[in-house]
N, C-alpha and C positions, 0 to 999 in steps of 0.2 A: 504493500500500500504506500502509495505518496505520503510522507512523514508529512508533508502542507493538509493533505485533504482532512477537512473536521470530521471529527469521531463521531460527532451529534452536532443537532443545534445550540444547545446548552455549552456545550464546548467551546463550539465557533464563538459566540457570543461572549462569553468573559475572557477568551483566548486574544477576543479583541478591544477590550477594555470599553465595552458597550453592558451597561448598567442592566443585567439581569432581573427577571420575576418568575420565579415558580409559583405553583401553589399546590397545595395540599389534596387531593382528591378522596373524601368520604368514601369508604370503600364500605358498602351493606351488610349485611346476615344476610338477606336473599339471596339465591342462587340465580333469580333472575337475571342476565346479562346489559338487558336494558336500564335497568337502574344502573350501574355503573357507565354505559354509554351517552344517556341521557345528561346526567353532570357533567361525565369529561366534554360533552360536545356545547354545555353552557358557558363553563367558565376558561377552554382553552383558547378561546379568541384572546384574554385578558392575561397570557401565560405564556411563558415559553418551552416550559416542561410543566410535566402535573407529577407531582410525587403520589407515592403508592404505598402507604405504610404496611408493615407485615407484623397483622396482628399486635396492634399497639396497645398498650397497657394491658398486657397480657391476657385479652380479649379476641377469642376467633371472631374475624372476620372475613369475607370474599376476599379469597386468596392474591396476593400483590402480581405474583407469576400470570394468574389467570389475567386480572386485572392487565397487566400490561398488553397481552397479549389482544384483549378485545380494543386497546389504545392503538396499537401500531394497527390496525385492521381497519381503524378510522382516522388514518392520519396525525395520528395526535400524539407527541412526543415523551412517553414516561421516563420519570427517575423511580427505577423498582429498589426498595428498601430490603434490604437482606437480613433478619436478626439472627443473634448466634442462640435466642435461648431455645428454640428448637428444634435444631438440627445438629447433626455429628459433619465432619468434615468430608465425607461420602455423600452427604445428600446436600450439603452446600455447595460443592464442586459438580454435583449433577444439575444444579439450577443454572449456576452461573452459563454451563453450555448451552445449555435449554432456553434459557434468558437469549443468547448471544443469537440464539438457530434463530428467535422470530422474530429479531431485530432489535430488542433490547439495549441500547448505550451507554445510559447511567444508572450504573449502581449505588445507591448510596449502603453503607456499613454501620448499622449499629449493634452495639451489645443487646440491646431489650431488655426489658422491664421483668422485676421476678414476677417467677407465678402466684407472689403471696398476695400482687398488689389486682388479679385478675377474678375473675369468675368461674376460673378451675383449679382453686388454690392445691388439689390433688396431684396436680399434674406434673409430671417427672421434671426438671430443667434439667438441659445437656449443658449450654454453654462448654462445649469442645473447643470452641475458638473466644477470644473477645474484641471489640470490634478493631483493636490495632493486629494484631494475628490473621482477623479476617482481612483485611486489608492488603497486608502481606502476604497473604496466601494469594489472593487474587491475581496482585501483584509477580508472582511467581509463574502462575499460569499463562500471563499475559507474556512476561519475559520470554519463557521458559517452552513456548507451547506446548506445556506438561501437566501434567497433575503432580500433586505433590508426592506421589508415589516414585515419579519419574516418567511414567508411561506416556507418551507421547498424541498430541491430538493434531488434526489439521481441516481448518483453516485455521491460523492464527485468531486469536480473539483483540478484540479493537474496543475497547469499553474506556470509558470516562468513569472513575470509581472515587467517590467519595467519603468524607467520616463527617461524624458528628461532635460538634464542640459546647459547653455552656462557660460563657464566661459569667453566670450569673449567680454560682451557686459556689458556696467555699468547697477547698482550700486557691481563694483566687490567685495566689502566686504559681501554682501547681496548673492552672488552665492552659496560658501558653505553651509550657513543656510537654503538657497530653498532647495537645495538640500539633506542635512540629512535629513527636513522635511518631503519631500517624502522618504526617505531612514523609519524611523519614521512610516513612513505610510503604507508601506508594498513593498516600491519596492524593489528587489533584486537585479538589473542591471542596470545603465543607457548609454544612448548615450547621443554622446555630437552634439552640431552644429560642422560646420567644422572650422577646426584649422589652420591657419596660421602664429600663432603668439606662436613661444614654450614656448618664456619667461615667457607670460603671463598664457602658461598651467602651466609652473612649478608653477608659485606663488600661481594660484589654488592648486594645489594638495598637496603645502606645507600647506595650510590655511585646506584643508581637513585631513592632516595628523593628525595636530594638533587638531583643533575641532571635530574629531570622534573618540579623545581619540585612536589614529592610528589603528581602525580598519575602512579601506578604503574601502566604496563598489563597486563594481566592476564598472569599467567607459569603454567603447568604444569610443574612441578618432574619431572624425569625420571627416575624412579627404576627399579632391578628386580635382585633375586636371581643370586647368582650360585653355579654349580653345584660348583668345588673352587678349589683355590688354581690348580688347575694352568689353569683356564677363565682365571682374573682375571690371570694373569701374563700370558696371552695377548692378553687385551682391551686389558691397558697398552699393551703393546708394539704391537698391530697395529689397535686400533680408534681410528680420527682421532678427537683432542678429547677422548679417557676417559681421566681421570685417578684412579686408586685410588688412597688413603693404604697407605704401606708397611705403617702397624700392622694394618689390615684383611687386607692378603696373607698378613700371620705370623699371626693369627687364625683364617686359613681353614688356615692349611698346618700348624698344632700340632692340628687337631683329627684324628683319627682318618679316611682316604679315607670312609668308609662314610658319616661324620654330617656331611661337609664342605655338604652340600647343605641339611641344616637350618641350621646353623650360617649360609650364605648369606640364606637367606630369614628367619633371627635378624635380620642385619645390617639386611636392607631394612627392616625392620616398623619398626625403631628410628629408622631415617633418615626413614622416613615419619612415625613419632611424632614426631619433633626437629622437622620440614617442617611439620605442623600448627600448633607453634606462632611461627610464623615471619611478624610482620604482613606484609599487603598477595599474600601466595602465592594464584592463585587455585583452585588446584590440583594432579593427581600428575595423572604420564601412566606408564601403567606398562608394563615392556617385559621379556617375560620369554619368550624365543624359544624358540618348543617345549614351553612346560611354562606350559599353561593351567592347569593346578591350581597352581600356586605363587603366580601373578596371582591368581588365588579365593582361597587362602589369609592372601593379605596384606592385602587389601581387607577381608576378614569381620573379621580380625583385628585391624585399627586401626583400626577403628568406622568407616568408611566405605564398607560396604555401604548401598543405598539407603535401606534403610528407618531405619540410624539417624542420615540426613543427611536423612528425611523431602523425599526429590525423588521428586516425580510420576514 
């Protein structure tokens, strides 16, 4: 393959320091296909890739693989989410091919969530890999056109692979170093948790400035809407790694039940405006479960619909 030709759209796009948006695609409990088709075909006009989580907060859902698959069939560019708590390094190595066979290009790597914090707290967890291991593993495969056995495959694999970073949550001196680590390890992009807090992104990305010898790899800043005060107290308390400033909760909870949910998607446009101008960001990754119009919303809203970011 031409070392010039992009691996994805996603790729080409931060590859040429043209300001990035994914977003998040709600993936069902139906088995239906068209419930997943139907969203990915609402809010990928607003996107550049639609990530696929795999089973997030340790809740089955419509499988990310499948998901991807009915996305490339409609034109529509996924980032498939790979977690380590289910699988052994033989069925992860069997996806990634699989992934690769029906046109799959971004992978993103995460560790995943235990099974204590799910709805089959019974359920065995592998975690064989974690997601810097995974990373590297992939990484291997891509080098190596091998499995990590040795055995050999062909065609070559062409994948844009990804990790995940939170500079929001302590020990925040240890963020930067997770993250070259997998940077190190073969990721090329990462997302972040969602953002609430700028100050504390800028502190990160001064500490990464500095510690990668200022070449910065590409971050998706994680942001998205939140629906009342009463949603955001919950997310403190119960979603790993999300951290809200107190004054944002008394912001949501002095406004009136009824306007709580504009007042939320207020908040995001703002943190996305602030994210804009923040050097070296390669982009938003926007995550707004259930309320595909609110994702529309913010995007048209802060000038980063496609056409005023002029991407193909």
């Amino acid at each position: 393959m031409n070392p010039e030709t992009p691996i994805s759209n996603l790729q080409n796009i931060i590859s040429n320091n043209r300001f990035a948006v994914t977003m998040e695609l709600t993936l069902p409990d139906s088995p239906d296909p068209r419930e997943v088709i139907e969203k990915a075909l609402e809010i990928s006009p607003y996107a550049d890739a639609l990530n696929l989580t795999d089973s997030t907060s340790a809740v089955p859902h419509f499988s990310s693989l499948a998901a991807a698959s009915l996305l490339v069939q409609n034109g529509i560019e996924p980032v498939m989410q790979i977690s380590c708590r289910d699988r052994n390094r033989i069925a992860i190595q069997g996806d990634v091919i699989g992934a690769h066979a029906i046109g799959v290009r971004n992978i993103l790597c995460v560790t995943g969530d235990g099974v204590q914090s799910g709805d089959h707290p019974e359920a065995k967890p592998v975690f064989d890999f974690d997601s810097t291991s995974l990373i590297s593993a992939i990484n291997h495969m891509k080098k190596t056109n091998s499995f990590l056995s040795g055995r050999e495959f062909e065609p070559p694999l062409t994948l844009f692979t990804g990790g995940a970073v939170n500079p929001f949550a302590p020990p925040y001196d240890f963020r930067p170093l997770r993250m070259l680590k997998k940077s190190h390890a073969g990721a090329s992009f990462f997302q972040s948790q969602f953002c609430f807090d700028i100050e504390r992104l800028k502190t990160f990305m001064d500490q990464i400035n500095v510690q990668s010898d200022r070449n910065v790899p590409p971050i998706l800043v994680g942001v998205g809407p939140i629906r009342s005060a009463r949603v955001a107290k919950w997310m403190a308390a119960n979603v790993p790694g999300v951290y809200i400033p107190k004054q944002l909760i008394d912001r949501l909870d002095e406004s009136p039940r009824k306007e709580q949910s504009k007042v939320g998607i207020e908040i995001c446009k703002e943190i996305v405006s602030e994210i804009k101008q923040i050097p070296n960001i390669a982009g938003i990754h926007v995550m707004a479960y259930k309320w595909e119009s609110a994702a529309i919303e913010i995007v048209q809203q802060t000038g980063l619909d496609k056409t005023s970011r002029q991407v193909d």
